[in-house]
C-alpha positions in Angstrom: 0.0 0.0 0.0 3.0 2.0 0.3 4.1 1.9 -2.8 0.8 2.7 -4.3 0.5 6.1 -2.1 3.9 7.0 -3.2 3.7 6.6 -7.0 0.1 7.8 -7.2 1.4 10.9 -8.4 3.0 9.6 -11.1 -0.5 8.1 -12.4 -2.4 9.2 -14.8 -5.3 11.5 -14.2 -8.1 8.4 -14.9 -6.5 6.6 -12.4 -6.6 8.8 -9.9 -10.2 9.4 -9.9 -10.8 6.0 -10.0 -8.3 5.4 -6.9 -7.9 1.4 -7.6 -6.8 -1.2 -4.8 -3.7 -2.3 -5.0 -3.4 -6.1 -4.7 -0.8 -7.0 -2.3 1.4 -9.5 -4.2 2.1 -12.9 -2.8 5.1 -13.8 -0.7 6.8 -16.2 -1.9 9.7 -16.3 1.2 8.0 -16.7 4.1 9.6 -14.5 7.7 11.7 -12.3 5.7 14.4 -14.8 5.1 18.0 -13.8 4.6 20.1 -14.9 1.5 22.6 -16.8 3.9 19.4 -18.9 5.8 18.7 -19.7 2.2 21.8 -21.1 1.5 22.4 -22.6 4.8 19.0 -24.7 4.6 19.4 -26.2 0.9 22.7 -27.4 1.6 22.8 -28.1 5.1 20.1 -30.9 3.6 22.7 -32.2 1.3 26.0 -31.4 3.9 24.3 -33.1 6.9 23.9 -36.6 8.0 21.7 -38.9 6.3 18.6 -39.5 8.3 17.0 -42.8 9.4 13.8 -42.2 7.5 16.1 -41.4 4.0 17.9 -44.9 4.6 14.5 -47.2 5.1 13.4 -45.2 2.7 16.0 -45.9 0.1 16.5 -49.9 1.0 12.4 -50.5 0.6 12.8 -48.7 -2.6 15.7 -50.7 -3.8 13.5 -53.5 -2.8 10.6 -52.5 -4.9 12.9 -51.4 -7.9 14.2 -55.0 -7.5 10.7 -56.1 -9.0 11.0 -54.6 -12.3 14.9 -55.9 -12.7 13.3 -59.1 -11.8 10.3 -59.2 -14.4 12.4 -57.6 -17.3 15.1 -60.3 -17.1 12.4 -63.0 -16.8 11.0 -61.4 -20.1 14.1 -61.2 -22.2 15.0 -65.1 -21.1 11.6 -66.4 -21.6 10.0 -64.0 -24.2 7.1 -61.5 -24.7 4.8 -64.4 -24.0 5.4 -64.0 -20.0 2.7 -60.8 -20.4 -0.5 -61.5 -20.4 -1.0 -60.3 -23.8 -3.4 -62.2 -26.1 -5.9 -61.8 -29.2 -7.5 -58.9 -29.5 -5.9 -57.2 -26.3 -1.9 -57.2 -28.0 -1.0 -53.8 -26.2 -2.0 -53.7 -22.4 -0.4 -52.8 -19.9 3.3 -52.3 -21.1 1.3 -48.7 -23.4 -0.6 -48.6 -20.0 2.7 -47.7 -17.8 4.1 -45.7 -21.2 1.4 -43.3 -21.3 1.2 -42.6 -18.1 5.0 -42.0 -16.6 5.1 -39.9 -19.7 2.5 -37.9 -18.7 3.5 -37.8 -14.9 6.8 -35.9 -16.6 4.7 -33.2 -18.3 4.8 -30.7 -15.2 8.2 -30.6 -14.7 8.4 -29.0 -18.2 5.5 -26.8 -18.0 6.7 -25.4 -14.2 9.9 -25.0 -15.9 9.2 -23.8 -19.3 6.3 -22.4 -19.5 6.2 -20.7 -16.3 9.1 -19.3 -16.9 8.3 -17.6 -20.2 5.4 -16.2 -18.1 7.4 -14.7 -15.6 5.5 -17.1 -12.9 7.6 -16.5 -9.8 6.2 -19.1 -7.9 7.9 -21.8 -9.6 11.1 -20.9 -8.1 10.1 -22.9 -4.9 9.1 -26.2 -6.9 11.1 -26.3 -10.5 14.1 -28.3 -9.9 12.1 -30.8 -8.3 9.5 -31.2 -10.9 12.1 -31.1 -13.5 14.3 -34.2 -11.9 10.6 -35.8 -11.8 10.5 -35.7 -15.3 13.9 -37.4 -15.9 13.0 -39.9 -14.0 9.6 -40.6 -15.2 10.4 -40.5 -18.7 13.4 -43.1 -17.5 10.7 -45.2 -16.3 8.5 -45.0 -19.2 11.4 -46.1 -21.4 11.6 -49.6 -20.1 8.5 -50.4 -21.2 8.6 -49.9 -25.1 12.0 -51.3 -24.9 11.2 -54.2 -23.6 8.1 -55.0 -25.5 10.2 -55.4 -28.6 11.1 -58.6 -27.1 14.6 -58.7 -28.5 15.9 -55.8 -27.1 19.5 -56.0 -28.3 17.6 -55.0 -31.3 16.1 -52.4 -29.8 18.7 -49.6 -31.6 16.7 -50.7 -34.8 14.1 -48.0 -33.9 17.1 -45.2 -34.6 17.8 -44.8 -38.4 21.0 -46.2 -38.1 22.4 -47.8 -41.1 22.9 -51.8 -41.1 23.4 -54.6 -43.0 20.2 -56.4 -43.0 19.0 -52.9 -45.0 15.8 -52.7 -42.8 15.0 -49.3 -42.6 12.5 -47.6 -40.0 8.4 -47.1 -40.8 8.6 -43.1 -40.5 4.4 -43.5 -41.2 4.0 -45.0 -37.8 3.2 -43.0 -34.6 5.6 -45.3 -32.7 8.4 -44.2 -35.0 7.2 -40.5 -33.9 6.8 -42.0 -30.5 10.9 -42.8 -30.4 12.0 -39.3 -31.7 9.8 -37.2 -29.5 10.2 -38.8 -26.1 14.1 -38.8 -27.1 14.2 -35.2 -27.4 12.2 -34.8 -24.5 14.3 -37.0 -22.5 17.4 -34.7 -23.8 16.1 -31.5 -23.3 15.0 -32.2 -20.0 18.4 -33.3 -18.6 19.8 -30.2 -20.4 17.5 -27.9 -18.6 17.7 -29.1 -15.4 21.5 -29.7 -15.6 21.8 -25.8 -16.7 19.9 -24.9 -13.6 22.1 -26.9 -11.3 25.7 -25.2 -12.5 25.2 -22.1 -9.8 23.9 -24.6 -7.2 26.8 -27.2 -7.5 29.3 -24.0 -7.5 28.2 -23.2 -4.2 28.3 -26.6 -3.0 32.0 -26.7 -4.4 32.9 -23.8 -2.5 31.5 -25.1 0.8 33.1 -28.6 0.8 36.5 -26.7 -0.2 35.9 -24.8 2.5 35.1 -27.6 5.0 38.2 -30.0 3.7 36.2 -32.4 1.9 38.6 -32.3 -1.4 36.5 -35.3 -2.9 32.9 -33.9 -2.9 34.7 -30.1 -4.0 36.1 -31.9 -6.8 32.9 -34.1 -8.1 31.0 -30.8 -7.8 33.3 -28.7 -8.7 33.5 -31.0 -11.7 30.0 -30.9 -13.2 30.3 -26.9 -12.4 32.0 -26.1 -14.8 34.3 -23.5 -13.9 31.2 -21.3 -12.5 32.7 -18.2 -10.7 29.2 -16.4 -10.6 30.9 -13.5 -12.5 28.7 -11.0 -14.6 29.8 -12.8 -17.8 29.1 -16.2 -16.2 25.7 -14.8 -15.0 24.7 -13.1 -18.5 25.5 -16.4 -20.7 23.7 -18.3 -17.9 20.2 -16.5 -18.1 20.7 -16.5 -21.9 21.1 -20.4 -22.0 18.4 -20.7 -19.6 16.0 -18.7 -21.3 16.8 -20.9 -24.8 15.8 -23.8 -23.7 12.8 -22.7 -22.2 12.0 -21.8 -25.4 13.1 -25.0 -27.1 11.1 -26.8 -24.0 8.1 -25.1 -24.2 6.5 -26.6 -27.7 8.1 -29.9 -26.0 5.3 -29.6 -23.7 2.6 -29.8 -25.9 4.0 -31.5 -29.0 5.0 -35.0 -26.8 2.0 -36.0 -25.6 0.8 -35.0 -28.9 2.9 -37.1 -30.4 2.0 -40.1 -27.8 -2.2 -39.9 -28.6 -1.4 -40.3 -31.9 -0.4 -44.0 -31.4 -4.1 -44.2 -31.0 -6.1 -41.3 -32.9 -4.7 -42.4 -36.4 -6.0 -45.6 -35.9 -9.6 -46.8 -37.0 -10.1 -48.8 -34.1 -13.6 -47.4 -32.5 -12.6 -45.3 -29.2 -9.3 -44.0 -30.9 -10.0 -42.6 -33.9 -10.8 -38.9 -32.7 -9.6 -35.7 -33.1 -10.1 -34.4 -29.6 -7.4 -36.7 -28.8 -4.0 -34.6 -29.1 -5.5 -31.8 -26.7 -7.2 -34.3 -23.9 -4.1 -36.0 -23.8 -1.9 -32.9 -23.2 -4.3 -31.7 -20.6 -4.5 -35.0 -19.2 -0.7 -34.9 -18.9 -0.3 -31.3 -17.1 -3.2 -33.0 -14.6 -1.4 -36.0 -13.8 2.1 -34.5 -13.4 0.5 -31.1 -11.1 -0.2 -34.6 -8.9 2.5 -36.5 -9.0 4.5 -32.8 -8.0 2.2 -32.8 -4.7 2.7 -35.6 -4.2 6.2 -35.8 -3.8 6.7 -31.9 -2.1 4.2 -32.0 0.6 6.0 -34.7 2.7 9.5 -33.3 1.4 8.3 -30.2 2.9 7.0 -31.4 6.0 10.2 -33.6 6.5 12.7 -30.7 5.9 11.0 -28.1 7.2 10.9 -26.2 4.3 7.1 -24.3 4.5 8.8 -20.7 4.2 10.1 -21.9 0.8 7.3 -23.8 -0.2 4.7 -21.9 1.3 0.2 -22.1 1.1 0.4 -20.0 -1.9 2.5 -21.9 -3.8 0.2 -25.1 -3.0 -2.6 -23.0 -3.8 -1.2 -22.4 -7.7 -0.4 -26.0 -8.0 -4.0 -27.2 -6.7 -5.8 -24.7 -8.9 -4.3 -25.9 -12.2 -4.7 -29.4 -11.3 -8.2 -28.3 -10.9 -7.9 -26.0 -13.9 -6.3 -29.4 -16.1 -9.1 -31.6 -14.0 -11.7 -30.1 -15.5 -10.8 -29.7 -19.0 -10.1 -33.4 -19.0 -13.9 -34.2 -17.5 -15.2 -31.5 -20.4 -12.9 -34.2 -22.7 -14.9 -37.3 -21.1 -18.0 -35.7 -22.0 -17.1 -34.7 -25.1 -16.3 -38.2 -26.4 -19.5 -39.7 -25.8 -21.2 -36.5 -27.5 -19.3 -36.8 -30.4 -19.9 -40.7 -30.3 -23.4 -39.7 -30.3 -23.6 -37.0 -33.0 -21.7 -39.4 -35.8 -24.5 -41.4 -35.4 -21.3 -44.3 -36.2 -23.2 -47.3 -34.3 -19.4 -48.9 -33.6 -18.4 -45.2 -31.8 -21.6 -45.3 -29.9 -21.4 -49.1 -28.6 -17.6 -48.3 -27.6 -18.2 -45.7 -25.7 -21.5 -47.0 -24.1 -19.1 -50.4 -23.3 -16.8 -48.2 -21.6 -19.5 -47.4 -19.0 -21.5 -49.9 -18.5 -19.9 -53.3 -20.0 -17.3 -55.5 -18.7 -14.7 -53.0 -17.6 -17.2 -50.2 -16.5 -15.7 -50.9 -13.0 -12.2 -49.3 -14.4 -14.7 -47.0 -16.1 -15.8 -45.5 -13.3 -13.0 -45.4 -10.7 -11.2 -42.9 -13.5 -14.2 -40.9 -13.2 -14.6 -40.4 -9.7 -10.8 -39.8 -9.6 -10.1 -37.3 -12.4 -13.6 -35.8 -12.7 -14.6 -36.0 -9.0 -11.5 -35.6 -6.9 -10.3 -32.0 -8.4 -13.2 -30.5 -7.7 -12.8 -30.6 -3.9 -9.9 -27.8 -4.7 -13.2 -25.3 -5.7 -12.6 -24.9 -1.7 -10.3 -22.7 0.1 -10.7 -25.3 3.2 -9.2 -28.0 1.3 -6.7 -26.1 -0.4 -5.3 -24.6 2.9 -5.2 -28.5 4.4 -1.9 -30.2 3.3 -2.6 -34.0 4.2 -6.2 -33.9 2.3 -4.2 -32.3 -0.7 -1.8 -35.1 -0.1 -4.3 -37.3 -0.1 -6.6 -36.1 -3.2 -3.3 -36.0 -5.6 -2.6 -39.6 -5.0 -6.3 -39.8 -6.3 -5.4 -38.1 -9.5 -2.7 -40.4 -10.2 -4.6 -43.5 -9.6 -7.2 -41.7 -12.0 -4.9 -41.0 -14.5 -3.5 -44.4 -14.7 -7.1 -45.4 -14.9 -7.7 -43.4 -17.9 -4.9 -44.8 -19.9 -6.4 -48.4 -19.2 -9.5 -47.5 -20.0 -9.0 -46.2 -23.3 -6.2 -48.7 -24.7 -7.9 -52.2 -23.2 -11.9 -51.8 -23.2 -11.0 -50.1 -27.2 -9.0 -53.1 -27.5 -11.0 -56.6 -26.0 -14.3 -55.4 -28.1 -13.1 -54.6 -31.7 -15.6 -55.0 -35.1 -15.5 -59.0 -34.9 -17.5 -60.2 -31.6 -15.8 -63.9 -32.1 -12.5 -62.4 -31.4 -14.1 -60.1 -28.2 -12.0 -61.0 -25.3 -11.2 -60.0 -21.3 -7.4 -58.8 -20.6 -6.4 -59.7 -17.1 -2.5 -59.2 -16.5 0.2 -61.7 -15.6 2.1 -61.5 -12.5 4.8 -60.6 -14.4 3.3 -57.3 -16.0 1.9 -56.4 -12.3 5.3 -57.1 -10.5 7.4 -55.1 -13.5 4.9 -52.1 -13.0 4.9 -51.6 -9.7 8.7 -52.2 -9.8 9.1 -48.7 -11.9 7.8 -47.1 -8.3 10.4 -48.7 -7.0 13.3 -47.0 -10.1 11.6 -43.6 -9.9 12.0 -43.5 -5.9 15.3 -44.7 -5.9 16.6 -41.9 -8.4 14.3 -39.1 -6.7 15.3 -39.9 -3.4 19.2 -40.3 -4.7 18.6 -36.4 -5.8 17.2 -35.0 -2.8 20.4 -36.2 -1.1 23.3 -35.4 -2.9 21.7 -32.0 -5.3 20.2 -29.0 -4.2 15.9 -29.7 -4.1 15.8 -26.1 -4.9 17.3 -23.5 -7.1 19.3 -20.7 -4.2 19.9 -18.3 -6.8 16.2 -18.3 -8.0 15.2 -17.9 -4.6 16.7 -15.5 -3.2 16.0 -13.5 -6.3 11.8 -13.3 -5.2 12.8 -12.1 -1.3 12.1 -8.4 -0.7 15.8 -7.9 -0.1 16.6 -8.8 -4.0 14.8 -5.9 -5.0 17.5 -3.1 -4.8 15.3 -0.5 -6.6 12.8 -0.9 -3.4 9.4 -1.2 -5.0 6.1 -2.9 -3.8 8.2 -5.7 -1.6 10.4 -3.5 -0.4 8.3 -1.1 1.1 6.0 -3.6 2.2 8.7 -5.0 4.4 7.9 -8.6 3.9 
C-alpha cells in the first residue's frame, strides 16, 4: 500500500479518480528470510547426515525397484509371452505404464518452461524438483517400449541407423514418432535441469572446499563447470536458460501429442478422434501437477521447508490441477457427445461399453478420480489443508492411470469381430514389472534430494524483498 500512495502521483489523471486497490502480491519467502538462511538450509540438507527415514526409505525402494529388474530379465529369457497379452488385447499394460509415466513428466516442463516464459515467480520454490521428476519418469517410461520389442539388443533398430540387414524404420507410424519425440524430450529435460544446477553445485564446491572435503569439491566442482558467478558467467547463464525454455516449451505440448497419436490415427472405435492430441496434453499437465504434490508436501514437512514452499504456492499447483481436472472431464464428456452425433453405431457401442460393459468398474473409478476428486480444490478449506491435498493428488494419479487403461484395453478386448471379443487380465509378471518402476523412480528421486540441491538458491533468493535493490512494492511492504 506504500508503494501505491507514493507513486500515485506519477498516475495518470483516470487513475486517480478511479483510486484502484492495489493487490498486495504474494510472498513467496516466508519470515523475511535472509540470502545466507537460504543457502544454509538447501545445503545443510545435502551437507548433513543422512537420516534414518532417508535410509529405510531408500533400501524399501531398492527393494521394490528389484521387482521390475526381476520381471524384465524373466521377459528377455523367456519372451514377450510371460505378459498377459493375447488376441485382440496385444498392447496392455506395457502402453498402460508408457502413457502414463510420460504424462507424470509433463509438469516438470511446464513449471519449468512455461512458467518461466510467463514470468511465474512461484515456480522458483518447486522447478528443480518437478524437472528431476520428469527425468525420471520418462526413464521409467522407457523400459516399457524397450522391452516389449522382445529382442531388445535390437532395440537400436528404432534409430535410423544404417545396417546390414538394409531394414529401414516405418517413419508413417506413430511409434516411429513415438521414439524421436520422447528422445528429445528426454534430452532436453536433462539439459534444462543440468543448466539450472551449475550455480547450485558451485556453491556446493565452495562449501566442501571450504570444509576440507577435497572429494565432494572436486565431483561438484567438476560438473560446475568452472562457475565463478561472474557478470559474464551470469549473463550467458540467463541467456542459455531462457533458450531452452524456449526449445522446451513446444516440447510440452508436442510429446504428448505425439503419444495420442499412437491411438487417434488408428480406425479402431474409441481412438479414432480428433479431440485426442488436446485431452491428452491436458491430461498430462493433470497427472504430473499430482505426481508434484505428491512428492513436495512430505518433502516439505520432513525438511522443514514451508517458508520456501509456502500455502500459496500449494494454492497455484491445486488450482491448475483443478484447472487441467476439469478440462479433462469436459474431454470425457465430449467423447460420448461426439460418439453420439456421428451417429457411427461402432463409436456409440464403444463408448456406451466403456461405461456400462465388462470393464465399467475401471470406467468409473477414473471418473470419480479425475472428474470428481479436483473439484474438492473449488474450496479454500481443502486447499489450505496439506494431508487432504496429499491425499486427493494420490487420487489423480490412480485416476490418471485409470484413464490410460481405460481407453487402450476396453478399445481393444471389443473390436468389429464379436468372435475375437475377449477380457485382458494381467500376468504376474506385468503387475510385479509395474509396480517395480515405483520402485526405479523413488530410488533416483530420493538419490537427488540427497546429494543436489531440491531447490534452485539463486532463484530464490531472487523473489525475497531484499533482491529488490530498486525498493518497490516488496520493499516497502517490508515482507
Amino acid at each position: 500500500m506504500a508503494y501505491a500512495a507514493e507513486h500515485a502521483a506519477d498516475a495518470p489523471a483516470i487513475l486517480r479518480e478511479v483510486n484502484p486497490a492495489a493487490l498486495p502480491r504474494a510472498i513467496l519467502v516466508e519470515n523475511n528470510r535472509s540470502f545466507s538462511w537460504i543457502t544454509e538450509k538447501i545445503c545443510g540438507i545435502i551437507e548433513g547426515k543422512t537420516p534414518t527415514w532417508w535410509w529405510v526409505c531408500f533400501i524399501l525402494a531398492c527393494f521394490v525397484a528389484s521387482f521390475t529388474v526381476a520381471g524384465i530379465t524373466y521377459l528377455v529369457a523367456t519372451g514377450v509371452g510371460v505378459w498377459g497379452h493375447a488376441n485382440p488385447v496385444n498392447w496392455a499394460w506395457d502402453i498402460v505404464n508408457f502413457v502414463f509415466w510420460i504424462g507424470i513428466g509433463h509438469a516438470g516442463t511446464l513449471i519449468s518452461a512455461i512458467l518461466c516464459l510467463l514470468r511465474q515467480k512461484w515456480r522458483t520454490s518447486i522447478n528443480r524438483a518437478a524437472e528431476a521428476m520428469t527425468i525420471f519418469a520418462v526413464v521409467c517410461a522407457g523400459i516399457f517400449p524397450v522391452f516389449h520389442v522382445g529382442r531388445v539388443w535390437y532395440a537400436w533398430y528404432l534409430f535410423p541407423i544404417p545396417n546390414s540387414n538394409v531394414i529401414w524404420q516405418n517413419f508413417r507410424s506413430p511409434l516411429e514418432w513415438d521414439v524421436f519425440a520422447v528422445s528429445t524430450y528426454g534430452t532436453v529435460s536433462v539439459l534444462f535441469w543440468y543448466v539450472g544446477l551449475i550455480p547450485d553445485l558451485a556453491v556446493l564446491r565452495d562449501r566442501f572446499f571450504a570444509a576440507g572435503n577435497r572429494v565432494r569439491a572436486f565431483l561438484y566442482g567438476m560438473f560446475a563447470m568452472g562457475w565463478r558467478g561472474s557478470n559474464r558467467h551470469w549473463s550467458n547463464y540467463e541467456m542459455a536458460y531462457l533458450i531452452l525454455a524456449g526449445i522446451s516449451t513446444p516440447l510440452v505440448l508436442s510429446v504428448h501429442t505425439i503419444v495420442s497419436f499412437d491411438f487417434a490415427v488408428s480406425l479402431l472405435p474409441g481412438w479414432h478422434t480428433t479431440i485426442f492430441p488436446p485431452y491428452f496434453v491436458a491430461g498430462a499437465i493433470f497427472s504430473g501437477f499430482g505426481m508434484v504434490l505428491t512428492l513436495m508436501l512430505p518433502l516439505r514437512a520432513v525438511y522443514g521447508l514451508q517458508d520456501l514452499i509456502t500455502q500459496y504456492h500449494i494454492d497455484c499447483m491445486c488450482k491448475v490441477t483443478l484447472a487441467t481436472g476439469t478440462i479433462v472431464g469436459y474431454a470425457y464428456g465430449m467423447e460420448f457427445f461426439i460418439a453420439w452425433y456421428s451417429t457411427n453405431p461402432y463409436e456409440g457401442f464403444a463408448f456406451v461399453n466403456r461405461a456400462f460393459g465388462h470393464y465399467a468398474w475401471a470406467y468409473w473409478i477414473m471418473i470419480s478420480c479425475n472428474v470428481i476428486t479436483p473439484q474438492f480444490f473449488w474450496f479454500k478449506a481443502v486447499r489450505n489443508n496439506t494431508a487432504l491435498v496429499w491425499i486427493l493428488s494420490i487420487f489423480v494419479n490412480v485416476g490418471m492411470w485409470f484413464e490410460r487403461f481405460v481407453i487402450i484395453v476396453t478399445s481393444l478386448a471389443r473390436d468389429f469381430l464379436p468372435s475375437s471379443w475377449g477380457y485382458y487380465s494381467p500376468s504376474i509378471v506385468e503387475i510385479f514389472t509395474f509396480f517395480g518402476t515405483f520402485g526405479v523412480f523413488s530410488v533416483l528421486f530420493l538419490l537427488f534430494i540427497r546429494f543436489l540441491p531440491v531447490m534452485p538458491m539463486a532463484e530464490l533468493k531472487a523473489v525475497t524483498p531484499q533482491a529488490d535493490v530498486h525498493g518497490g512494492h516488496g520493499a516497502a511492504d517490508k515482507h
